[in-house]
N, C-alpha and C positions, 0 to 999 in steps of 0.2 A: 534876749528872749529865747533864741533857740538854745542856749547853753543852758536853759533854765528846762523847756523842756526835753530835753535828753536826760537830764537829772532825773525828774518824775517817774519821763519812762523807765530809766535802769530802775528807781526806786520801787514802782511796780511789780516790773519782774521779777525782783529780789525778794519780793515781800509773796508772790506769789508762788514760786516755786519752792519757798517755805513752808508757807501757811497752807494751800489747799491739798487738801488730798488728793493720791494718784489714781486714776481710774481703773479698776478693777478691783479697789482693795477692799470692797465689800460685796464679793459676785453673790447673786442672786442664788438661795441653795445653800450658802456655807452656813454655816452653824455661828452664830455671833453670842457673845455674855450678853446678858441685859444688865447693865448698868450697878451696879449697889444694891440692887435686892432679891429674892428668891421669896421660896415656897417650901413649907414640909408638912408635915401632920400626913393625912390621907387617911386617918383613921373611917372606918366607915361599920355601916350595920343595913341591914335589909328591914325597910318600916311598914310598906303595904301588906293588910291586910294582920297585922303583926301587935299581939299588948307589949311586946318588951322585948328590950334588947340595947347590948350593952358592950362595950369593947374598951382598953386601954394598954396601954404601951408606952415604952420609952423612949426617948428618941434616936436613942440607936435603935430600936429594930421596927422605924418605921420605914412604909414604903416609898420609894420614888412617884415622884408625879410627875402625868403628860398630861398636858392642855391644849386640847388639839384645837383649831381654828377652820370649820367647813361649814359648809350647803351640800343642799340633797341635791344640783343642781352641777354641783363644780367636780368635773370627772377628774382631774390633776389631785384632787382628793381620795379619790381612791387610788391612787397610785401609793401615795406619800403612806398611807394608811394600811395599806398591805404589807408596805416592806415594814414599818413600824411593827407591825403585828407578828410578824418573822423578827425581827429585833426581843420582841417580846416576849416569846414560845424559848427563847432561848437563853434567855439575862434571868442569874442566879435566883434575882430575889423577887420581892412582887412591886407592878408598878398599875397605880391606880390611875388609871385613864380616866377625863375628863373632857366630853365632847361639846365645845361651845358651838351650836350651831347659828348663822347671820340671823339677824333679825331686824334691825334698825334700817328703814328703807326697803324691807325683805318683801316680796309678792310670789313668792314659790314653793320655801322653805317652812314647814309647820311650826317647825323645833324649837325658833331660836327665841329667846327674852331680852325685854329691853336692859335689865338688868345687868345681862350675863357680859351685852357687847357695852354699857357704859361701864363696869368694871375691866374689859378690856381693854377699850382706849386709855382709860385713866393711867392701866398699869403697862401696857406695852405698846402703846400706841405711839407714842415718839420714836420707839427704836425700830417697829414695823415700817414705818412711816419713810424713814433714813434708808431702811435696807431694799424697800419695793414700792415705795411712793403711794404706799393706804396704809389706814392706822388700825383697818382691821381686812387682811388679806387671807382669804382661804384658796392653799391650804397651808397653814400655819403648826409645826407643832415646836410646845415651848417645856422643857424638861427639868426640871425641878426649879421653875421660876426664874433658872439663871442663864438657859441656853436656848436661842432662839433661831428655829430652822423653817424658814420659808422657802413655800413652792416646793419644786422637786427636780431642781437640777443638781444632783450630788459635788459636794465637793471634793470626795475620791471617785473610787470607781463607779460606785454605786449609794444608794441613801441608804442600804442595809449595812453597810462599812460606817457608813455616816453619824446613824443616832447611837451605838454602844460607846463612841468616843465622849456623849453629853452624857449618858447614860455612867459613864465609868467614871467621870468626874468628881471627886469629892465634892456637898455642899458644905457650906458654913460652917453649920451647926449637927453634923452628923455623928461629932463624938462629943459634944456637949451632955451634959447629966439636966434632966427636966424628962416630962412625961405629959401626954394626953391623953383625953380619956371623951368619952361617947358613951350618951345612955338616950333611949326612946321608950318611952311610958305611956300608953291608948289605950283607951274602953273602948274602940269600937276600929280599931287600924285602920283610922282614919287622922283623927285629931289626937292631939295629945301633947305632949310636953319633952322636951329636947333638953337634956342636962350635960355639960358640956364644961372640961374644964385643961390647962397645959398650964405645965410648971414651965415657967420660961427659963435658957439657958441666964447664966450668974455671971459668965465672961467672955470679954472681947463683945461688949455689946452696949461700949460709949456711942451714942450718939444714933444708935438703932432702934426705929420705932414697930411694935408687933402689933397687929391685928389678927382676927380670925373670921372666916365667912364660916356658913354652912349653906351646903348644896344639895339639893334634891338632885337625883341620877335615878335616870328610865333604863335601865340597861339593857335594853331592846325595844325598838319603835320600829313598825313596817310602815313600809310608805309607799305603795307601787309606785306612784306618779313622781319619787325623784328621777329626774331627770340623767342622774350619773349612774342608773342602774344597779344600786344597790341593795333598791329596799332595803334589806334590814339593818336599822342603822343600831349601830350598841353606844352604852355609856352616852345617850343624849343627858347636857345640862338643862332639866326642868325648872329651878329656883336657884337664885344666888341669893342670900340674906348676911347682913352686915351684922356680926356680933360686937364690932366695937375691939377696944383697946384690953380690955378688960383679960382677967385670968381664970374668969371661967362665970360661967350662970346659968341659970332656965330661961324657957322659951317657950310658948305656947304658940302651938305650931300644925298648920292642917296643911297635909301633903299635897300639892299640887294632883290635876287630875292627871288619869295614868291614860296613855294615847293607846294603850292596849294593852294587856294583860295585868297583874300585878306584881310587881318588879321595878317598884321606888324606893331606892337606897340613899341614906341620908351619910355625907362626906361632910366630916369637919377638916378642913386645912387653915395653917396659921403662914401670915405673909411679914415679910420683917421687909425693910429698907431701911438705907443707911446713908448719910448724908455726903455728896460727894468729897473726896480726900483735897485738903486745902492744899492749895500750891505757894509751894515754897520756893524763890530763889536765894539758895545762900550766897555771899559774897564772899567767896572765894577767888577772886581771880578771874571766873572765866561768866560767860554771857549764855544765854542759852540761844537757840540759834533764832529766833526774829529778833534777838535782839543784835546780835551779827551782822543780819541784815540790815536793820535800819542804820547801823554805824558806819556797814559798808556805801550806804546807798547816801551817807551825811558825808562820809569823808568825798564821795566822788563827786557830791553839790557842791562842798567847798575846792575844790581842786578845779572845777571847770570854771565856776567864777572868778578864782583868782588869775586862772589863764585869762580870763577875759578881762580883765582888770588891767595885765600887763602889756596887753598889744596896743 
């Protein structure tokens, strides 16, 4: 019996110092991928108060997206948010900021929508979850759907060193041949109709599923009583609406109310995922390493019971 367990225990060990991860390999701050999917489009147009209006582009020359993750409440958000904005003033091209403000649960914050935070949990709530134990943590910023930077403890010097390295990343589909396109039609810049359509990329795109939202964006809310002293909050997400799978259609469509002024912009973006990569062990010869383990932690069960066999 004890020759039996000293087996388990090395087997443990072996299996342990294999399989779990080392402690610190995902510090709080660094910049992580998300998984197999991203974000592009950002095409956008200004709709309040507005009969028409109309945008389209290719997908090379559309812009980067940030999808930030705050409360009027969470002061560590203005931190992450200022150096972003310094990030911003100063990267080539243009990047359309998207600010999901909490709401599920929320007793402080005006902003936020039920909508905005169940399309956040759905899409990055697992890997929030992994990196700072909530599946929706502000402050959060997520850069073209692929790279995800919670809180604000840098992982070089600073978080202004931080975001141009997500920011400079190529995505996917950024030299892919397709096009989107954004129109807004009202008799009264109010209601009206939303026409909307993306050629989707033709390759490298086995087993990739596309969606598209459209988003209402207040691009200035004051609010003395947030508590993180910003008042004025830019790019709040108003409306999240699910377009479906589809490559393009109309929509009949009334602008959320404006929390002040007129200055609701209506953001199409297209979300693609891709199903994780199957794992392959070729037989070649060699074991990948739990499997090392388990043969090392077999051969040393059979070798201690044989000892104990022969005494």
């Amino acid at each position: 019996m004890r020759s039996l367990s000293v087996a388990v225990s090395l087997l443990l060990l072996l299996l342990a110092a294999v399989l779990l991860p080392t402690a610190g390999s995902e510090p709080l701050g660094d910049r992580s991928g998300v998984d197999d999917q991203g974000v592009f489009g950002g095409l956008h147009i200004l709709a309040s108060n507005q009969s028409s209006g109309s945008v389209q582009a290719s997908l090379t020359e559309l812009p980067d997206i940030a999808e930030v993750y705050t409360a009027s409440w969470c002061e560590p958000c203005v931190v992450s948010e200022e150096a972003f904005q310094q990030v911003v003033a100063s990267h080539s091209g243009e990047v359309v900021e998207l600010q999901f403000h909490r709401a599920i649960g929320e007793t402080q914050d005006p902003f936020g929508t039920q909508a905005g935070d169940e399309r956040w949990e759905a899409r990055y709530g697992a890997q929030s979850e992994a990196l700072v134990g909530l599946k929706r943590a502000p402050p959060t910023i997520i850069i073209n759907g692929e790279w995800m930077h919670p809180g604000i403890v840098p992982n070089g010097e600073d978080l202004v060193e931080d975001y141009p390295s997500s920011l400079a990343e190529p995505t996917r589909f950024e030299d892919a041949t397709g096009a989107s396109s954004l129109e807004w039609q009202s008799s009264d810049g109010e209601s009206g109709t939303v026409t909307w359509s993306v050629t989707l990329p033709s390759a490298g795109v086995d087993g990739v599923q596309f969606s598209s939202l459209l988003i209402a964006v207040e691009e200035s809310a004051y609010f003395e009583e947030g508590s993180n002293g910003l008042g004025d909050y830019p790019h709040v997400v108003r409306d999240v609406v699910d377009l479906g799978s589809g490559s393009g259609g109309e929509l009949a469509y009334t602008l959320p109310d404006e929390w002040d002024g007129e200055d609701i912009s209506l953001v199409l973006i297209h979300q693609w995922s891709a199903p994780p990569p199957a794992v392959v062990i070729e037989d070649e010869g060699f074991l990948p390493a739990a499997g090392l383990a388990l043969v090392a932690a077999a051969f040393s069960l059979a070798l201690i019971e044989r000892r104990s066999h022969t005494r």
